[in-house]
C-alpha positions as CSV (number, residue, x, y, z in Angstrom):
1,X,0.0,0.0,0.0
2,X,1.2,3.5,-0.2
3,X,1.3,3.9,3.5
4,X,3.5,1.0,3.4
5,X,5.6,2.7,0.6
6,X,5.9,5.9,2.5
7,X,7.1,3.7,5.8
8,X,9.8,2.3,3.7
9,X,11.1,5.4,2.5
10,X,10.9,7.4,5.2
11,X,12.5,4.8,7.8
12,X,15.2,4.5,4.8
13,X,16.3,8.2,4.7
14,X,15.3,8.3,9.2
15,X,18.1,5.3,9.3
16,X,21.0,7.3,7.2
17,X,19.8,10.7,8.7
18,X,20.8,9.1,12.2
19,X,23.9,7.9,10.5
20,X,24.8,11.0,9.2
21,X,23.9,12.8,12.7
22,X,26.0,10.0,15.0
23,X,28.9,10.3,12.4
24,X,28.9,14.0,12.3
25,X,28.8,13.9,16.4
26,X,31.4,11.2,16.5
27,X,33.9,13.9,14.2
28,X,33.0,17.0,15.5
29,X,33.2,15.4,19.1
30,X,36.9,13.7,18.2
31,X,37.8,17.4,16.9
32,X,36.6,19.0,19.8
33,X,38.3,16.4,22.1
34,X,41.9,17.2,20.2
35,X,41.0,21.0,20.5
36,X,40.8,20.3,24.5
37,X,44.0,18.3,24.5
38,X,46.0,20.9,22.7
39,X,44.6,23.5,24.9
40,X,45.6,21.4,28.2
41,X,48.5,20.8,26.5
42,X,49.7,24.2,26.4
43,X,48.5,24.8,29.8
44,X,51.1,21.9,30.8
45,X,53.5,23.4,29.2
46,X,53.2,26.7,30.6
47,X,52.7,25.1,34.1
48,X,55.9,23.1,33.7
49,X,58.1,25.7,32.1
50,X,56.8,27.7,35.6
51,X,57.9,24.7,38.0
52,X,61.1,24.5,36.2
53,X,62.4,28.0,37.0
54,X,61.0,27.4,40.7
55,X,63.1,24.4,40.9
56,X,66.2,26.2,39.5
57,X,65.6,29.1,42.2
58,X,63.3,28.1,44.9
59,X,64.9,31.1,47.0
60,X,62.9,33.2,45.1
61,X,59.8,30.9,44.7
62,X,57.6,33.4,45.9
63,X,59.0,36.4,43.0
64,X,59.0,33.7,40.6
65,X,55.4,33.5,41.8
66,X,54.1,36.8,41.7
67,X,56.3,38.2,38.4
68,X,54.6,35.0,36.7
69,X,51.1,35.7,38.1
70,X,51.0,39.2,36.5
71,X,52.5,37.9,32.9
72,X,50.2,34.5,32.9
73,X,47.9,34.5,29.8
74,X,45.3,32.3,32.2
75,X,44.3,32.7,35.6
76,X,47.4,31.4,37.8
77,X,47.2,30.0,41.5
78,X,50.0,29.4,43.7
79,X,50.6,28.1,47.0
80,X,53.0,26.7,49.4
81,X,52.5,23.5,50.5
82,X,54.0,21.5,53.6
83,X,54.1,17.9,54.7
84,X,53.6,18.6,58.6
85,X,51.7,22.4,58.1
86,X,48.5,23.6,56.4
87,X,49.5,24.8,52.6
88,X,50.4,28.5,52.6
89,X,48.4,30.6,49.5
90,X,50.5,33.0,47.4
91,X,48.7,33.9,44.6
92,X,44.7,33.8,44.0
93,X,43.3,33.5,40.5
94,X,40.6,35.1,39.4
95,X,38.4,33.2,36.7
96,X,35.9,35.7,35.4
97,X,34.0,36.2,38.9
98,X,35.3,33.1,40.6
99,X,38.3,33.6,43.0
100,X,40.4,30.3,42.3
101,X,41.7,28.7,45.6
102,X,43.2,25.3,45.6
103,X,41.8,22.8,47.9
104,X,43.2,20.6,50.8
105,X,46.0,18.2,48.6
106,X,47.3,15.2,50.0
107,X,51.2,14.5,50.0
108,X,50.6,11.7,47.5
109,X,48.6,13.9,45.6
110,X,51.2,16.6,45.7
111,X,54.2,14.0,45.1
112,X,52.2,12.6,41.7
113,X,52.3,16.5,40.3
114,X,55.4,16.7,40.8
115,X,55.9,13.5,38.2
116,X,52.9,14.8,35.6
117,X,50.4,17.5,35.6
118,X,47.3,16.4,37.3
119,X,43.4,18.0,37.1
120,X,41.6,18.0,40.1
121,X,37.7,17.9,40.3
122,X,36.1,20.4,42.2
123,X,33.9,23.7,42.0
124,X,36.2,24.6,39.6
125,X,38.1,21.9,37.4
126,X,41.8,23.1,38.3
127,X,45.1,21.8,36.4
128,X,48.3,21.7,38.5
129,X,51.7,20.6,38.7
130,X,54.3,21.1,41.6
131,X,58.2,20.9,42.2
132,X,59.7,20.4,45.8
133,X,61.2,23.6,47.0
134,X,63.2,22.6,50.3
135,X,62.7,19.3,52.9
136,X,58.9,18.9,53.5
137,X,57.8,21.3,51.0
138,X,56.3,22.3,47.5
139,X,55.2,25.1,45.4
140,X,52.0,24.2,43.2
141,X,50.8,25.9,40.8
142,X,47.6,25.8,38.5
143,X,45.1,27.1,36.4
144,X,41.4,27.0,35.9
145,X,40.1,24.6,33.2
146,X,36.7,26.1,32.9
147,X,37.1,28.1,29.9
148,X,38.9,25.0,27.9
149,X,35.7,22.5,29.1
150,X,33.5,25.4,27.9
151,X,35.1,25.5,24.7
152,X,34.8,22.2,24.5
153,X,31.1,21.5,25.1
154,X,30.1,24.5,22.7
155,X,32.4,23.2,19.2
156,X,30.4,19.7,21.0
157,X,26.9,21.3,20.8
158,X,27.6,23.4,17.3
159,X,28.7,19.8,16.0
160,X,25.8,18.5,17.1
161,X,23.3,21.3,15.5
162,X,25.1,20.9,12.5
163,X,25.4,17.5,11.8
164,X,21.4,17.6,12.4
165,X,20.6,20.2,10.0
166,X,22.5,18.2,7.3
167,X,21.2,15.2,7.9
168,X,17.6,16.5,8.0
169,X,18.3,18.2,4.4
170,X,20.1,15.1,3.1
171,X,16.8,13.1,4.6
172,X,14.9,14.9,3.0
173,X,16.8,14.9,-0.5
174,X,17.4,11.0,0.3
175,X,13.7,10.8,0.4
176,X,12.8,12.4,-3.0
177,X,15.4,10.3,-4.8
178,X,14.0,7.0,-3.1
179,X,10.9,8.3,-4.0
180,X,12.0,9.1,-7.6
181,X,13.3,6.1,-7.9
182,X,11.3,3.6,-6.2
183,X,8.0,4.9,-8.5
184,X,8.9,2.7,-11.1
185,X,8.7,-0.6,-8.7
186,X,5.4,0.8,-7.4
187,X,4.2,1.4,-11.0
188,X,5.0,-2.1,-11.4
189,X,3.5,-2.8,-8.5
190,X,0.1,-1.4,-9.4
191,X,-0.1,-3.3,-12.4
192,X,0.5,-6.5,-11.4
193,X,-2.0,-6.3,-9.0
194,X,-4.5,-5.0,-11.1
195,X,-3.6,-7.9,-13.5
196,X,-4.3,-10.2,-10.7
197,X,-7.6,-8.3,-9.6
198,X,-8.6,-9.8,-13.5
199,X,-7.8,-6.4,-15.7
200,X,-5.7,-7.6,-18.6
201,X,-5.6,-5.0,-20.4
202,X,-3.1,-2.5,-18.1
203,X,0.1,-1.6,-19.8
204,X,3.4,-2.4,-18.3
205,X,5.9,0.3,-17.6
206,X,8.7,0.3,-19.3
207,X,12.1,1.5,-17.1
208,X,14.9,2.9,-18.6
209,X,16.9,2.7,-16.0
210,X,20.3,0.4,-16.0
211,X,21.1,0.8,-12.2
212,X,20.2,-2.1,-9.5
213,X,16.6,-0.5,-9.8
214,X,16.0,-0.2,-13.5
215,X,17.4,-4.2,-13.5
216,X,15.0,-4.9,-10.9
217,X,11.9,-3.1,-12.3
218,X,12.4,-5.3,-15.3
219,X,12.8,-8.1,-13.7
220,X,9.4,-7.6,-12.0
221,X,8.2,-6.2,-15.6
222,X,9.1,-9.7,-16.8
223,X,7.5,-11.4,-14.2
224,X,4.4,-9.6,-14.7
225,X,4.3,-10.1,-18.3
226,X,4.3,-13.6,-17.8
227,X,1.7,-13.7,-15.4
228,X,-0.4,-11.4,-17.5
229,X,0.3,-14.1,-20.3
230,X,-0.8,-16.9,-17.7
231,X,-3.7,-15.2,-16.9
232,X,-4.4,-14.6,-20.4
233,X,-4.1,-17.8,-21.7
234,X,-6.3,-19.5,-19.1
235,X,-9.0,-17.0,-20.0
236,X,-8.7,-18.2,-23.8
237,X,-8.2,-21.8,-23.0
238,X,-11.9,-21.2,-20.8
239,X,-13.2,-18.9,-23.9
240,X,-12.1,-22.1,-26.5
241,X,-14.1,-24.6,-23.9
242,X,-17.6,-23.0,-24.0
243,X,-16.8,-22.1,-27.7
244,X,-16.2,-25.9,-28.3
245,X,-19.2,-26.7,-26.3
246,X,-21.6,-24.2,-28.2
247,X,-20.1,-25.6,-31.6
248,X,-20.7,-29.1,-30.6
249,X,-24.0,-28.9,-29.5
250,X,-25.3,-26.5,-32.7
251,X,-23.6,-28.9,-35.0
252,X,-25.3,-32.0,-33.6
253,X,-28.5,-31.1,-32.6
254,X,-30.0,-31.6,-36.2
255,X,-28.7,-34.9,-36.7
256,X,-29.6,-36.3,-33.3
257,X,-33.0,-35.2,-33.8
258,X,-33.3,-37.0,-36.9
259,X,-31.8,-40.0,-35.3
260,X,-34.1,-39.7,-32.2
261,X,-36.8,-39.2,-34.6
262,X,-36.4,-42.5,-36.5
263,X,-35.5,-44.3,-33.8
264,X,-39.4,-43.2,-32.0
265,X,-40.7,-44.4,-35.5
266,X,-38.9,-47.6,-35.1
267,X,-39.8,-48.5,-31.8
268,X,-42.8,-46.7,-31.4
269,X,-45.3,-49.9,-31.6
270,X,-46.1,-48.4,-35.5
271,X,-47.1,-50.5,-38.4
272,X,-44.2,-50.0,-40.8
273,X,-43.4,-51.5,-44.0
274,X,-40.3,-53.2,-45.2
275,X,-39.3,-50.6,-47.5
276,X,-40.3,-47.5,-44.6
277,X,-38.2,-49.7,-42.2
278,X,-35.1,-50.1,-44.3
279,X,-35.5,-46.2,-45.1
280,X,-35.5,-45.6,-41.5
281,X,-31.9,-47.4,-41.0
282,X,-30.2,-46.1,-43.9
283,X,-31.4,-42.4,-42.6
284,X,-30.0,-43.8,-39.1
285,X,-26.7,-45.2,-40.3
286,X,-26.0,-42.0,-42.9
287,X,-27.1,-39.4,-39.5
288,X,-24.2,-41.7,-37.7
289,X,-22.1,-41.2,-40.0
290,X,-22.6,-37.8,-40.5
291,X,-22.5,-37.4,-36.5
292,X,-18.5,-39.2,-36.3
293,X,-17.7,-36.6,-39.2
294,X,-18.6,-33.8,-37.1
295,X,-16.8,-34.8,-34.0
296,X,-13.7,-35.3,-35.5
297,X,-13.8,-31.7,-37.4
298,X,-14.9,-30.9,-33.6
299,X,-11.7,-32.3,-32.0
300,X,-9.6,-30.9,-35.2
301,X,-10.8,-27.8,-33.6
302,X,-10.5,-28.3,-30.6
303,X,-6.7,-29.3,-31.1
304,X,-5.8,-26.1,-33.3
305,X,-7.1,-24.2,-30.5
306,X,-4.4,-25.4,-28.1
307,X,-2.2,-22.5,-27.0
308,X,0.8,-24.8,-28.4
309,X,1.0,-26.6,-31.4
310,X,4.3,-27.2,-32.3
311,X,4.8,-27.8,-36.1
312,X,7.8,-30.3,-36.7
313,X,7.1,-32.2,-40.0
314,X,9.1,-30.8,-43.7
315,X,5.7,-31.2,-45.6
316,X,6.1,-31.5,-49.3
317,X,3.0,-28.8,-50.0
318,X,3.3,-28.8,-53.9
319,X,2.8,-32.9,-54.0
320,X,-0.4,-32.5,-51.7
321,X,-1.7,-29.9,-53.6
322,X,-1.4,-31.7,-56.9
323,X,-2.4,-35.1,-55.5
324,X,-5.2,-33.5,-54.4
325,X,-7.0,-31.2,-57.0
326,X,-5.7,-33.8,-59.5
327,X,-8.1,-36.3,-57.6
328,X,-10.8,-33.7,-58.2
329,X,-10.2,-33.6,-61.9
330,X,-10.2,-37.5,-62.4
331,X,-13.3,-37.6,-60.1
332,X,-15.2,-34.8,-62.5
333,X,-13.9,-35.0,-65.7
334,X,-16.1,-32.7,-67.0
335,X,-14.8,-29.9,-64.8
336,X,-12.2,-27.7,-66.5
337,X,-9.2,-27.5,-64.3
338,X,-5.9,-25.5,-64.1
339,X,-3.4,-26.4,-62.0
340,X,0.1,-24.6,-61.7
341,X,2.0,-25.4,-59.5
342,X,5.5,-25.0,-58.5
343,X,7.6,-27.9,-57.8
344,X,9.3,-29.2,-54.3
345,X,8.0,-26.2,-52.2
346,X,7.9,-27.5,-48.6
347,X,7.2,-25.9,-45.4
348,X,7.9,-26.9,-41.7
349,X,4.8,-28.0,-40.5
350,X,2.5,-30.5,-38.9
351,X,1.7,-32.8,-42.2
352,X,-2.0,-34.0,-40.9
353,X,-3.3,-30.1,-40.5
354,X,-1.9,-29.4,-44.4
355,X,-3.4,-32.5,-45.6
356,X,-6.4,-31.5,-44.0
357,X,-6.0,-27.4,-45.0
358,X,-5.9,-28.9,-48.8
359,X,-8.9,-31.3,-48.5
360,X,-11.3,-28.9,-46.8
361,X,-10.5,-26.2,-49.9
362,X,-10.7,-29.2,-52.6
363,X,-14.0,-29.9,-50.2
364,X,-15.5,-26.9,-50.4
365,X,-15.4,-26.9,-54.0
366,X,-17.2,-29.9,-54.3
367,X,-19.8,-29.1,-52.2
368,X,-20.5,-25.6,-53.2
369,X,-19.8,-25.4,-56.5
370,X,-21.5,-27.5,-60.1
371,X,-19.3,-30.5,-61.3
372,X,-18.6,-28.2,-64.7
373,X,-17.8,-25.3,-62.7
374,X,-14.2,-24.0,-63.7
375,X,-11.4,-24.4,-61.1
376,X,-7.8,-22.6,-61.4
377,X,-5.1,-23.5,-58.6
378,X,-1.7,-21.8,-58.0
379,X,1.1,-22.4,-56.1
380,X,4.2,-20.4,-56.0
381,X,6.5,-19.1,-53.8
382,X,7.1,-14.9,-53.7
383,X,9.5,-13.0,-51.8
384,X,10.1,-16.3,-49.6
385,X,6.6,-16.6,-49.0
386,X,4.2,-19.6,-50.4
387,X,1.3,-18.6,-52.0
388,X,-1.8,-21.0,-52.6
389,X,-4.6,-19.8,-54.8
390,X,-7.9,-21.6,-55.6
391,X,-10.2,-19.7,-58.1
392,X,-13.7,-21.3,-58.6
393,X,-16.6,-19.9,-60.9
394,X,-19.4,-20.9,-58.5
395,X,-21.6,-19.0,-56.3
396,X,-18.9,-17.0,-53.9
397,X,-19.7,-15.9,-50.6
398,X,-21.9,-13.1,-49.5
399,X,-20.1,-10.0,-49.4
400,X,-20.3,-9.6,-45.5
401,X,-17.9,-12.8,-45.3
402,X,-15.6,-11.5,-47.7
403,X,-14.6,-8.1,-45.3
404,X,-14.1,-10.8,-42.2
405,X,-10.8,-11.6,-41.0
406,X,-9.2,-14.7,-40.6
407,X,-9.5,-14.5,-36.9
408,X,-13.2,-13.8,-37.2
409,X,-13.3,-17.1,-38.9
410,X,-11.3,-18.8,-36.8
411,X,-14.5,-19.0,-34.6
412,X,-17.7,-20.9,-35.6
413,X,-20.2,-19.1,-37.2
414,X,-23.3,-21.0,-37.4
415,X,-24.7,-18.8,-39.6
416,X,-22.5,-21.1,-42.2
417,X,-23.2,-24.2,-40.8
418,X,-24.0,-27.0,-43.1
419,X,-27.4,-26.7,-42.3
420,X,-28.1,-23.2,-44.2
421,X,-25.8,-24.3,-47.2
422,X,-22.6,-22.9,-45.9
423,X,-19.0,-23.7,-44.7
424,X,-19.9,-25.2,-41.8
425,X,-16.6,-26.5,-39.5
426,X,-14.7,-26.4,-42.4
427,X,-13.8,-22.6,-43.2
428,X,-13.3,-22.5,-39.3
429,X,-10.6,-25.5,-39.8
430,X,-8.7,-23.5,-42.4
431,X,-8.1,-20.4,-40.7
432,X,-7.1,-22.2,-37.6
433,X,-4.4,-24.2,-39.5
434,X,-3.3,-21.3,-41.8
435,X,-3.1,-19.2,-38.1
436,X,-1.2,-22.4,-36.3
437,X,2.1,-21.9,-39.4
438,X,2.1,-18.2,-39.4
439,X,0.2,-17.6,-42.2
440,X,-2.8,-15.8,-43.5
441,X,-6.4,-16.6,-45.5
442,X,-8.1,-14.2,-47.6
443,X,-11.6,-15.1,-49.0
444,X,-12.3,-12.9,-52.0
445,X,-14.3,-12.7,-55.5
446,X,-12.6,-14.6,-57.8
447,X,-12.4,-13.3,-61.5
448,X,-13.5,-16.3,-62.6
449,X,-17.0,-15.0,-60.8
450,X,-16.9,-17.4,-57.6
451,X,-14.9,-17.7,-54.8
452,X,-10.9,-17.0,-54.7
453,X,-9.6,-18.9,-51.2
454,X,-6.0,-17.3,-51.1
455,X,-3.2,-19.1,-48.3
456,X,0.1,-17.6,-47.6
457,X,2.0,-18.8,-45.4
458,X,5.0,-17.0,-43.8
459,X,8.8,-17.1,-44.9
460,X,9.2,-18.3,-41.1
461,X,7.6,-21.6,-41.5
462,X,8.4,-21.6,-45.3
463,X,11.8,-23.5,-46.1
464,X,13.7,-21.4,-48.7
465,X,15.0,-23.8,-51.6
């Protein structure tokens, strides 16, 4: 959902934001930290170039004292201290408003400034060092530290404020690119859902994209297709069923009511005569008949309309076609016939659907047409294409069939059924083979003043000689 979406991109570009704010804290608090070091750096320095000149004259401790005091560039205490006495103050710091005093040091304590500076926790955080000046006794000297640790805190705080006002801009930049590029997944998205919510007809976004999103936007654009071409093939396979069902049971209704018919008359407890009884049968066995012919152009249907049919046979077309429509001449000599045809043209193919392509054409002729009607066949091959034409001089087609497409033929239309004189199965069969090896049918007048059926099928199932 988009609520979803927005969670994602938005706890995406929260996650680097905090990233981006810990890391800026992490440097800007390591900078700060090395600022404060250098500073009490120099403060040690200054503290023990102070004890060293005590220690080379601790005569004049207190002079060195008081001359130092008044040339310090940071507030400077100083005291006497004794091992067996309380510690004796010589000079007082002043630290804005606070009056810097040092407080009660142990020896130890004392002893361990002498070997390193050492900060002591108070108040007022106080750096000091010290150097012995006679038997029992030390001058120490320090400083205030409240100015470095102030320092320090604000280039702390500015480094936090900073690193938070990038990161919320590069948040917010993060977010419009995720959302920039994340729209092509969620148009993806939407359309794959509304293909499995049943609407086939969405188009699929197309990403031009050749980072890791463009790859995987086509990825899901491919996966999508595929289930769009799932989807759509199920829908046909159920279209072809009740297609198939209505063709069976339109086809077969006439001749098993005859047969139901003739079969009341011949056991319905009637009076018949020898020669009504033996007309009864032969209309029973010639319905039968006529019944097992329509089931197997049924199942030939039925079969071309599988979603895969693989053709795998090299068919020899120009010997079928001759075999053929030369049958059809010996059969009705009377018939004037023209056959040209050129030889060895072969296609890849499934053999039994050409055989049958050929028969149902030579069929039609026979059915539909006088046994002196004039016939004309072609077969030739142009610009790597076969072309089969059949010119007749009978009674064409109604004029409304002519403008039909092959894919309008490819389903049933009863209102050619054998019944009303028409095609029947049979111009259904053709266009469904001729589809099945890339090819086309074109049903027009011939100029002979009948029908011209014209096949060509494509240079990709045709075999180039």
């Amino acid at each position: 959902s988009e609520e979803k979406r927005m969670k994602l991109r938005t706890r995406l570009s929260a996650t680097l934001g905090i990233a981006l704010i810990s890391s800026g804290v992490l440097i800007g608090g390591s900078t700060a930290w090395l600022s404060r070091s250098d500073a009490v750096g120099g403060i040690d320095s200054s503290l023990g170039v102070l004890t060293a000149r005590i220690a080379a004259d601790p005569v004049n401790d207190v002079e060195i004292l008081l001359a130092s005091a008044e040339t310090s560039p940071f507030p400077l205490i100083g005291e006497v201290f004794y091992d067996t006495t309380e510690q004796f103050s010589i000079v007082e710091g002043l630290d804005g408003d606070v009056v810097l005093t040092l407080p009660e040091l142990s020896v130890a304590t004392v002893r361990r400034a002498v070997e390193k500076p050492l900060t002591i926790e108070g108040p007022v955080s106080l750096r000091i060092r010290a150097t012995p000046s006679g038997e029992g006794q030390w001058v120490v000297v320090g400083t205030s530290l409240r100015a470095v640790n102030s320092q320090f805190m604000r280039s702390l705080l500015q480094s936090l404020l900073v690193s938070t006002v990038i990161a919320l801009l590069t948040m917010f930049l993060i977010w419009l690119v995720l959302r920039r590029e994340l729209r092509p997944i969620v148009n993806i998205t939407e359309s794959a859902t509304a293909i499995a919510g049943g609407d086939l007809g969405v188009v699929l976004p197309v990403s031009a994209r050749t980072n890791e999103v463009g790859k995987l936007t086509s990825a899901l654009r491919e996966m999508t297709n595929k289930l769009q071409g799932a989807v759509a093939i199920t829908s046909q396979s159920e279209q072809r069923m009740r297609e198939f069902l209505g063709d069976a049971s339109h086809e077969l209704r006439t001749p098993l009511t005859v047969v139901r018919g003739y079969v009341d008359i011949l056991f319905g407890g009637r009076e018949l005569s020898d020669e009504q009884r033996e007309r009864a049968i032969r209309r029973l066995v010639s319905e039968s008949r006529r019944m097992d012919e329509i089931i197997n152009d049924l199942l030939l249907l039925a079969e071309l309309g599988e979603v895969h049919v693989a053709p795998d046979d090299e068919v020899d077309l120009s010997r079928i076609v001759v075999d053929h429509f030369a049958d059809l001449g010996m059969h009705q000599p009377e018939r004037k016939m023209t056959i040209n045809v050129q030889p060895s043209l072969t296609i890849q193919g499934n053999a039994a659907h050409i055989e049958r392509l050929v028969t149902n054409i030579k069929s039609n002729i026979l059915r539909h047409t006088e046994p002196d009607v004039e016939v004309q066949v072609s077969l030739v091959q142009r610009d790597g294409d076969i072309v089969l034409e059949v010119n007749d001089a009978g009674p064409g087609l109604a004029p409304s069939i002519y403008e039909r497409s092959t894919t309008e033929f490819q389903r049933f239309d009863r209102s050619r059924s054998s019944d009303g004189g028409g095609f029947g199965l049979g111009l259904s069969i053709i266009a469904s083979i001729v589809q099945r090896h890339s090819g086309t049918l074109e049903l027009s007048p011939s100029s002979l003043g009948g029908l011209r059926t014209r096949v060509v099928l494509s240079s990709r199932s045709a075999n180039k000689n």
